[in-house]
C-alpha positions as a Markdown table, in Angstrom:
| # | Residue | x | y | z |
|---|---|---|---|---|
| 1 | Unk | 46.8 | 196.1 | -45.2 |
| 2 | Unk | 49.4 | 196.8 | -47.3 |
| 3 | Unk | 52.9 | 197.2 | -45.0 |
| 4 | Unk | 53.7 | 200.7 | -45.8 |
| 5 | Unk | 50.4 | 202.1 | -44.7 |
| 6 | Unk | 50.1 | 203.9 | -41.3 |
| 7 | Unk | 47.1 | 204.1 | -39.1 |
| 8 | Unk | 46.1 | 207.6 | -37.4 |
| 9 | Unk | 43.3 | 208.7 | -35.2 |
| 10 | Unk | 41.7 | 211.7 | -36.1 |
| 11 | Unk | 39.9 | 214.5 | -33.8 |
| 12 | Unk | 38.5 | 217.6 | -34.1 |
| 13 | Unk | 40.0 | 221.1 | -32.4 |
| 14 | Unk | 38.8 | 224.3 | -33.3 |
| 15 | Unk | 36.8 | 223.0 | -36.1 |
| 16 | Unk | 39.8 | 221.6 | -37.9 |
| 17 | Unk | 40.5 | 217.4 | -38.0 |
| 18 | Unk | 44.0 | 216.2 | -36.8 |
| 19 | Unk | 45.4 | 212.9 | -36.5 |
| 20 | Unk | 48.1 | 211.3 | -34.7 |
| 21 | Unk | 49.6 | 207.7 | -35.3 |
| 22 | Unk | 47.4 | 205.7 | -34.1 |
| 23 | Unk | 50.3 | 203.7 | -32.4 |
| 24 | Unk | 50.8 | 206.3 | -30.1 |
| 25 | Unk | 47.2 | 205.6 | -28.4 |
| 26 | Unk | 46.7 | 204.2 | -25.3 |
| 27 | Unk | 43.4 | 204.8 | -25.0 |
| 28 | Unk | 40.5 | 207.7 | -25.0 |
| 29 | Unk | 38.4 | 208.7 | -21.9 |
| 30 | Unk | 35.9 | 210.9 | -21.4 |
| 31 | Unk | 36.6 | 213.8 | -20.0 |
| 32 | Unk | 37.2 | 213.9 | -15.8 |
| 33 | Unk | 38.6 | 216.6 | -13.7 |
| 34 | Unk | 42.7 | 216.7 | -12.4 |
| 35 | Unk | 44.2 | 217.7 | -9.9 |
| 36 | Unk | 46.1 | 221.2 | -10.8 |
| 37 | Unk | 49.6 | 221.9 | -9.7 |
| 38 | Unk | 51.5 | 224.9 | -9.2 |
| 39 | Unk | 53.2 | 227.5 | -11.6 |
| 40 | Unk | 52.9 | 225.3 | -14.3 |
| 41 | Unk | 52.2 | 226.7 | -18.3 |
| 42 | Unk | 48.1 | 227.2 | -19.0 |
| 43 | Unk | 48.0 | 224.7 | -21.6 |
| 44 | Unk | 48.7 | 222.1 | -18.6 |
| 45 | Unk | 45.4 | 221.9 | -17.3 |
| 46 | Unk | 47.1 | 218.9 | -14.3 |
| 47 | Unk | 47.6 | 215.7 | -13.7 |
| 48 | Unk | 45.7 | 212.4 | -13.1 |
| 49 | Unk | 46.6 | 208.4 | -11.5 |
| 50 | Unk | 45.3 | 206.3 | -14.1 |
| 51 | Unk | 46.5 | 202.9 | -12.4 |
| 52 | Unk | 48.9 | 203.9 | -10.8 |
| 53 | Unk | 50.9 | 206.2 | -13.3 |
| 54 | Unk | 50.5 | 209.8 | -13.1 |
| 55 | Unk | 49.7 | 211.5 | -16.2 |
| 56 | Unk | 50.5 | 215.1 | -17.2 |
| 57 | Unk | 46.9 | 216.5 | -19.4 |
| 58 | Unk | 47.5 | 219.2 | -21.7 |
| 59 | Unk | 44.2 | 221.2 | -23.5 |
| 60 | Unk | 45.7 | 221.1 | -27.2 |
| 61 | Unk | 43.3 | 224.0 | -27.6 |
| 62 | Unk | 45.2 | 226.1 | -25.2 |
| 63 | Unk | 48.8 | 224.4 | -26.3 |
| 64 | Unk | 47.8 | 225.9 | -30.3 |
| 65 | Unk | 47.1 | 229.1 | -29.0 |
| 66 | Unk | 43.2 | 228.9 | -29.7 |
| 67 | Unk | 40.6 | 230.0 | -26.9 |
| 68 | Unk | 39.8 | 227.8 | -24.3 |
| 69 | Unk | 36.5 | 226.1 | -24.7 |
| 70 | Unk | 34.2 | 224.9 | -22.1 |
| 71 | Unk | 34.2 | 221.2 | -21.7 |
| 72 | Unk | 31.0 | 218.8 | -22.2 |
| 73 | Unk | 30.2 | 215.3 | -23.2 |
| 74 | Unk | 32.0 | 215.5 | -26.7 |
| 75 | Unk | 35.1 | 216.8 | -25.1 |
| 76 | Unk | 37.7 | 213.8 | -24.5 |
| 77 | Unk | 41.5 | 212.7 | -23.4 |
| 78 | Unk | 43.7 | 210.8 | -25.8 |
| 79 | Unk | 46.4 | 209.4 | -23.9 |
| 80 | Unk | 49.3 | 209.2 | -25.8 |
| 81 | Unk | 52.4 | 207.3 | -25.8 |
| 82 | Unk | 55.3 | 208.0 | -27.0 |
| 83 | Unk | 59.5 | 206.2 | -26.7 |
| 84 | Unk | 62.6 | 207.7 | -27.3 |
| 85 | Unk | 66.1 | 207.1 | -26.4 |
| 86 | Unk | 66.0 | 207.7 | -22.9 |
| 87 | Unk | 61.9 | 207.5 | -21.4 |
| 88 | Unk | 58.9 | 206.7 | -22.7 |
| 89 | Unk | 56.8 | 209.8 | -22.0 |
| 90 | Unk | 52.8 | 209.4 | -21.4 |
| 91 | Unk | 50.4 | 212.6 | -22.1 |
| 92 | Unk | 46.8 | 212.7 | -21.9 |
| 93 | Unk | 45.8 | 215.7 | -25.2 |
| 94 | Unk | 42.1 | 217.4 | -24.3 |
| 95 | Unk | 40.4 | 217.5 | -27.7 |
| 96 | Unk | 36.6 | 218.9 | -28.6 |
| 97 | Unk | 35.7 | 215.4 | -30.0 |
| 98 | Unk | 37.2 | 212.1 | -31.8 |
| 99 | Unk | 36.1 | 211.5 | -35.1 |
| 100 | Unk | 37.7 | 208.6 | -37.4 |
| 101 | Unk | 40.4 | 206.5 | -38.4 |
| 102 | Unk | 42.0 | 206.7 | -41.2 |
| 103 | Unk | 44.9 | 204.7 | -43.2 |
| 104 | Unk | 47.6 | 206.9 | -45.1 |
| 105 | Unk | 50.3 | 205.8 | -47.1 |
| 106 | Unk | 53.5 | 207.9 | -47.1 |
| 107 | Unk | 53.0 | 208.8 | -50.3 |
| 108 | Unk | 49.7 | 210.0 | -49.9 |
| 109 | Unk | 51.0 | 212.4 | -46.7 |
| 110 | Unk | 51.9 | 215.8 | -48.4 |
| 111 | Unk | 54.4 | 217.7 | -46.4 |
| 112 | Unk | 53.0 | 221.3 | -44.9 |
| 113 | Unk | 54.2 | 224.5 | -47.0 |
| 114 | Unk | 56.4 | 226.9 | -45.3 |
| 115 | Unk | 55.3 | 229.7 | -43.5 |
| 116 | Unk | 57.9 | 231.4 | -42.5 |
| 117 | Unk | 59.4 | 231.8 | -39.1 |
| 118 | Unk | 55.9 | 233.8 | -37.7 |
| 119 | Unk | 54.0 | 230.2 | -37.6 |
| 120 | Unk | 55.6 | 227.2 | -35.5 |
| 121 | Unk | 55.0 | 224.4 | -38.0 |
| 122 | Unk | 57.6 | 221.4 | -35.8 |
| 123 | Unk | 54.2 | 220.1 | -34.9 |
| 124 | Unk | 53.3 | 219.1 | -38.8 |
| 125 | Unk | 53.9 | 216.0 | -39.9 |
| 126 | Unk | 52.2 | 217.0 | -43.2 |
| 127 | Unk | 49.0 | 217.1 | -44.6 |
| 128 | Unk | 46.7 | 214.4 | -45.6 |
| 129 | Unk | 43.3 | 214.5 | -48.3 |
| 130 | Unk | 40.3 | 212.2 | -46.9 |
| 131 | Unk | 37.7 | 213.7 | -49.9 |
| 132 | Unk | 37.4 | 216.8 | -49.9 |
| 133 | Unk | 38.5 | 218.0 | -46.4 |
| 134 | Unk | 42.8 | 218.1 | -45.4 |
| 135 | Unk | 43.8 | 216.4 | -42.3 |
| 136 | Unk | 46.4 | 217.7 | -40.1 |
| 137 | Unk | 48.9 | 215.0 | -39.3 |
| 138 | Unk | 50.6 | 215.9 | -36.1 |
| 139 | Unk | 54.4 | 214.6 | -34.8 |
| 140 | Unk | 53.9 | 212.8 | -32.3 |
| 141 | Unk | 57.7 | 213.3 | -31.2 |
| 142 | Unk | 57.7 | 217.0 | -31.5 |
| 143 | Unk | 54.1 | 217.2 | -30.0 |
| 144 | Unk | 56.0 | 214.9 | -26.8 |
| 145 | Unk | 58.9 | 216.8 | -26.3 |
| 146 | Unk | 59.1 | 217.1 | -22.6 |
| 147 | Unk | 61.5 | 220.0 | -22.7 |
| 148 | Unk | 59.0 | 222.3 | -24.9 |
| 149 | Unk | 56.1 | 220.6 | -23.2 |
| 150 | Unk | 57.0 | 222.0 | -20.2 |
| 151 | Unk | 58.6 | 224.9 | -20.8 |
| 152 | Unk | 57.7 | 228.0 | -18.7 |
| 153 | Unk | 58.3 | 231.2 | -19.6 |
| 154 | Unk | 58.5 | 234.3 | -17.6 |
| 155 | Unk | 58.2 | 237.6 | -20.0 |
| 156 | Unk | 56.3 | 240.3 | -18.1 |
| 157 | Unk | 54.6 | 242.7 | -20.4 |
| 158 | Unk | 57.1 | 245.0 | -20.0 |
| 159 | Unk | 59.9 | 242.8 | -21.3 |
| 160 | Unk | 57.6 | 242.0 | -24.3 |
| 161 | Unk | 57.3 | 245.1 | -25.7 |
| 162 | Unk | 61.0 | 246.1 | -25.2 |
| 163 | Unk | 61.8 | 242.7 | -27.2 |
| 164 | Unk | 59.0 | 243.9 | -30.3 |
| 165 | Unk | 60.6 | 247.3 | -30.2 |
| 166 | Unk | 63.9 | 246.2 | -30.6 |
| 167 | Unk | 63.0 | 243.9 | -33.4 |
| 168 | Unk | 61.2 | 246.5 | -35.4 |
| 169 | Unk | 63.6 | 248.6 | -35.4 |
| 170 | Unk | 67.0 | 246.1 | -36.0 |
| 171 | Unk | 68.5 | 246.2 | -33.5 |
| 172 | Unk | 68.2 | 242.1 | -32.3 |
């Protein structure tokens, strides 16, 4: 393997292929119920023990902003993990299935256009070609960031609309 290379694990969501360095992976289970908590965002679908460390589970589905999908036999948890400065943080990611594994060179990792300010792109690590399909390479240390992972936001309807008037019209 030539040193500059980089593995990542690749799954499908929404009919689309991701991947996330493959580093990162603890391990993949099949998909087994949590225990929900409180006032907590919908992506968070709860929490399980896995030996003795409890572990947030977040439905990436739900955390992109796609519909929520039943779950079956395909449907599986990568537990991630992922160091910085002051933790190391440990989230298990519901995806619709796993598919490959794949080797990328830096060079060979384009980096995602931009789109603007209406399309959160800090989850794009860039953009990868396996034949004739893209891969979506996903940050691992923006996807983990604890403060927008579980972030909760309280905007009634009301609020929302007063917020999208005032935009249209200038005046925030």
């Amino acid at each position: 393997m030539i040193d500059s290379e980089k593995e990542y694990l690749t799954f499908m969501l929404q009919g689309e292929e991701y991947g996330v360095d493959i580093l990162c992976v603890q391990e993949i289970r099949v998909w087994s119920s949590v225990t929900e908590l409180p006032n907590k965002p919908e992506y968070l679908k709860g929490v399980i023990n896995l030996r003795g460390v409890i572990i947030p589970i977040i439905d990436l589905r739900l955390r992109f902003g796609h519909q929520a999908l039943e779950y079956d036999e395909q449907t599986v948890t990568i537990i991630l993990r992922q160091k910085n400065q002051h933790r190391t943080m440990v989230v298990g990611l519901v995806v619709d299935a796993v598919s490959e594994v794949y080797k990328f060179t830096p060079q060979s990792i384009r980096p995602a256009p931009a789109f603007g300010s209406h399309i959160d792109s800090c989850f794009l690590k860039g953009l990868a070609s396996v034949d004739e399909k893209l891969i979506i390479l996903l940050d691992s240390n923006t996807l983990l960031n604890e403060d927008d992972l579980y972030c909760i936001e309280h905007v009634t309807d009301e609020e929302n609309s007063d917020e999208l008037a005032e935009q249209e019209s200038g005046t925030a």
